[in-house]
DRENDO-1510 file (C-alpha; in Angstrom, 1 decimal, always signed):
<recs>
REC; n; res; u; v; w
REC; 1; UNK; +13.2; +7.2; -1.2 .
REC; 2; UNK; +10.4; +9.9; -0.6 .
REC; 3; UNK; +10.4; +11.5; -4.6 .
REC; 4; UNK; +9.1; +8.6; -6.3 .
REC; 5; UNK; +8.6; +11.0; -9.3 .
REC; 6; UNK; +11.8; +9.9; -11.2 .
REC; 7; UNK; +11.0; +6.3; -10.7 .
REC; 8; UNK; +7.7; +6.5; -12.0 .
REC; 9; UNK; +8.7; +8.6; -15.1 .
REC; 10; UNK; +11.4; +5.8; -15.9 .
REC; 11; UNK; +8.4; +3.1; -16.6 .
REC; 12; UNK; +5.0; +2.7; -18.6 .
REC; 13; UNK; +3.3; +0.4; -16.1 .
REC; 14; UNK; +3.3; +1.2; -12.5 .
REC; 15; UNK; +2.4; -1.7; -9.4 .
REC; 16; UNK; +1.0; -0.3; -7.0 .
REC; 17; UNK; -1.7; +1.3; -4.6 .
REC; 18; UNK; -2.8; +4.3; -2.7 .
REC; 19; UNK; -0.4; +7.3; -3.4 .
REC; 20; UNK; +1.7; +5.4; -5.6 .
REC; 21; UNK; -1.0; +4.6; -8.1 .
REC; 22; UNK; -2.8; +8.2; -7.5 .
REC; 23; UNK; +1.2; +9.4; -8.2 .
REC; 24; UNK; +1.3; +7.3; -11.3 .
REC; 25; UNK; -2.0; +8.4; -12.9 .
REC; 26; UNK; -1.1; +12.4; -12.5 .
REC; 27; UNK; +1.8; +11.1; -14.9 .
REC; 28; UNK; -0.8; +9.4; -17.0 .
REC; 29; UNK; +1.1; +5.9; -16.6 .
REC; 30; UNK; -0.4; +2.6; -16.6 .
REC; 31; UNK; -1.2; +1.2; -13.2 .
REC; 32; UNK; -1.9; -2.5; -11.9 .
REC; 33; UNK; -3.4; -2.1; -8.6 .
REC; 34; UNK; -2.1; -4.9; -6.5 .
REC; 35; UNK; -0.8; -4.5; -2.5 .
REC; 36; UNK; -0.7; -6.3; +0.6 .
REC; 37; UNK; -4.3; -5.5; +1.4 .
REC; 38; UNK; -6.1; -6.5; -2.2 .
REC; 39; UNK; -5.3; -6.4; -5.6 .
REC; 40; UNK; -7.6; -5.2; -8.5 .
REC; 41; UNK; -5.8; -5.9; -11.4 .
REC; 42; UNK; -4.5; -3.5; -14.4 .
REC; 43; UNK; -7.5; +0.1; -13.9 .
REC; 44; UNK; -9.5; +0.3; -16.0 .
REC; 45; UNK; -13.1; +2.1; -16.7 .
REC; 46; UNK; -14.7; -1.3; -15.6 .
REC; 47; UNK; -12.8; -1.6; -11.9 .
REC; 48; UNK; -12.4; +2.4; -11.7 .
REC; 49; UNK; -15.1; +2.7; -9.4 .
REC; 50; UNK; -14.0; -0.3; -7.1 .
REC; 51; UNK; -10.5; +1.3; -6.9 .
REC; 52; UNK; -11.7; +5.1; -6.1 .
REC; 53; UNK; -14.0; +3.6; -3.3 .
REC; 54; UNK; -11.2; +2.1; -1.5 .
REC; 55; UNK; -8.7; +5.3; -2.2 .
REC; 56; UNK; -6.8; +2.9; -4.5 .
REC; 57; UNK; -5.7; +1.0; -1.7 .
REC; 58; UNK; -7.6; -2.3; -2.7 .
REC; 59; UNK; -8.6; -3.3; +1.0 .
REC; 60; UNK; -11.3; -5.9; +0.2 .
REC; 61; UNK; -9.9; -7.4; -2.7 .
REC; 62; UNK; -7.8; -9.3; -0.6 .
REC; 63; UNK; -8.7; -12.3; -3.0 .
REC; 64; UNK; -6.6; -11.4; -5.8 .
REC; 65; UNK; -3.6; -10.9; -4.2 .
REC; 66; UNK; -1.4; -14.4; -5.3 .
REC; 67; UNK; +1.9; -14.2; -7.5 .
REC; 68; UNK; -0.4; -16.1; -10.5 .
REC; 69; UNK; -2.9; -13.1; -10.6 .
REC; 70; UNK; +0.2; -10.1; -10.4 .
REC; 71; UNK; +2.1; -12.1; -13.0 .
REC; 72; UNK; -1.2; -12.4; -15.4 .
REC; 73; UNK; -2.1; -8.6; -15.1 .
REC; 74; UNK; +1.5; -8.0; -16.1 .
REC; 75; UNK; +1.3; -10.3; -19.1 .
REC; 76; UNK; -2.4; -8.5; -20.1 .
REC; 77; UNK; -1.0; -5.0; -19.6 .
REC; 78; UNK; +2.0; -5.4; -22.1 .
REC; 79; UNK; -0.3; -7.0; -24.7 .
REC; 80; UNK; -2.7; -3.7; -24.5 .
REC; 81; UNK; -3.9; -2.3; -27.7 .
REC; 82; UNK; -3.8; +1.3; -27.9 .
REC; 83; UNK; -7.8; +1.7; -27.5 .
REC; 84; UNK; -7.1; +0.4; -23.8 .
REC; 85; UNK; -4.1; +3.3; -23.6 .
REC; 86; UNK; -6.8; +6.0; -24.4 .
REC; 87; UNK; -8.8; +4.6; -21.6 .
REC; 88; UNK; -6.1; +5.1; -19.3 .
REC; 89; UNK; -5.2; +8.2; -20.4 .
REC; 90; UNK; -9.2; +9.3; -20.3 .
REC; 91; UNK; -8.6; +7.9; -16.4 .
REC; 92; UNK; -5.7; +9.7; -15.7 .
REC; 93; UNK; -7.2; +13.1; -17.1 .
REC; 94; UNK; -9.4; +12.7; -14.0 .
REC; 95; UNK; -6.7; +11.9; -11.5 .
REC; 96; UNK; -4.4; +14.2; -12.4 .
REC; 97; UNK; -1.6; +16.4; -9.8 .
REC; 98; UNK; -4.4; +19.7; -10.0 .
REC; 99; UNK; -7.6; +17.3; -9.2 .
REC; 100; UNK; -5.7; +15.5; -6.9 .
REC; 101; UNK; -4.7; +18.3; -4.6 .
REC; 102; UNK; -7.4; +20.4; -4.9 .
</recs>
């Protein structure tokens, strides 16, 4: 499927990297970075940095990628308080569909 949009719009969190993550932020939903090449956990202002170096693709963080770490990031995400959902709407208010393509 190539218009991922719909998917994404159905769901709060999004799993992903690269263009699926950068998708998910411009409609300011949750993301877990985690891929075949690294993982980096739920973003966040603390691993924002990490992930925009690699283009969100996580390449060097090849040590997190295990079923434990996925499923723990999962379990942290839907126990977030709603200070850490400002934070990722303050992240996605960066990486938004203008800044994105300009």
């Amino acid at each position: 499927q190539s218009d991922i949009a719909p998917l994404i719009e159905r769901h709060e969190y999004i799993v992903g990297v690269s263009r699926v993550a950068l998708e998910a932020m411009a409609m300011k939903k949750s993301v877990i970075l985690f891929g075949n090449e690294g993982a980096l956990g739920r973003l966040t202002d603390e691993n924002l940095e990490a992930a925009a170096s690699s283009n969100f693709t996580c390449r060097g963080y090849k040590k997190n990628v295990s079923d434990e770490f996925l499923l723990s990031e999962i379990q942290k995400a839907f126990t977030t308080d709603e200070k850490k959902k400002r934070k990722n709407r303050f992240i996605s208010s960066y990486y938004n569909i203008t800044n994105i393509f300009r």
